[in-house]
N, C-alpha and C positions, 0 to 999 in steps of 0.2 A: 386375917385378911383385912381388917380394918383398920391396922397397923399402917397397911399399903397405903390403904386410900386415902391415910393422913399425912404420910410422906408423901406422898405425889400431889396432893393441894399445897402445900409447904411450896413449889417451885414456880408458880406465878408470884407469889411473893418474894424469893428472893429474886427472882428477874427484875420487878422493879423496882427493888430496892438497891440494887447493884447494878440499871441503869443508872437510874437517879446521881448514886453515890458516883459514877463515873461521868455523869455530866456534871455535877457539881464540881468536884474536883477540876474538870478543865474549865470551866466557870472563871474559879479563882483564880489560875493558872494565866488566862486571857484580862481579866477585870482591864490590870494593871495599862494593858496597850490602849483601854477605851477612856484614857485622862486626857491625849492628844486628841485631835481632829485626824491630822493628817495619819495617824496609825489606827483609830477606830474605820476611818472609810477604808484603810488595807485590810483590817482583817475581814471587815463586811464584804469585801470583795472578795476574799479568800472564801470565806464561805457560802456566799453565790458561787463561785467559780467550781467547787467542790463537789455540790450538789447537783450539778448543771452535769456536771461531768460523770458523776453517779448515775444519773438520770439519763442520758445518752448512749451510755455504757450500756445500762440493763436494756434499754429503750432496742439497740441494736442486736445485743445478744439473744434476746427474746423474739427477735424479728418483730417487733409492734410493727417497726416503717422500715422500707425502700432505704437504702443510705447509698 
């Protein structure tokens, strides 16, 4: 039984270490666009606009608000 308990603590660790590893990964992946001006403000706008739209999404599915 104690087997279990040790395997099932083991999965918050790999959670965030294969968040991590997948934000890092798209990290390097984006770096390169943030050398311009004019492509660092697209993708900052990409990812406002992303999250904005996550956020509205759940915000309505949920019923929080009126839409």
């Amino acid at each position: 039984m104690g087997e279990f308990f040790e395997n099932v603590a083991r999965y918050p660790r790999y959670l965030i270490t294969f968040t991590l590893g997948v934000f890092l990964v798209f990290f390097d992946w984006i770096k390169p666009l943030f050398r311009s001006r004019v492509s660092a403000i697209a993708v900052g706008g990409m990812v406002i606009g992303v999250f904005s739209l996550l956020y509205f999404t759940l915000r309505g599915m949920l019923g929080l608000s009126a839409i």
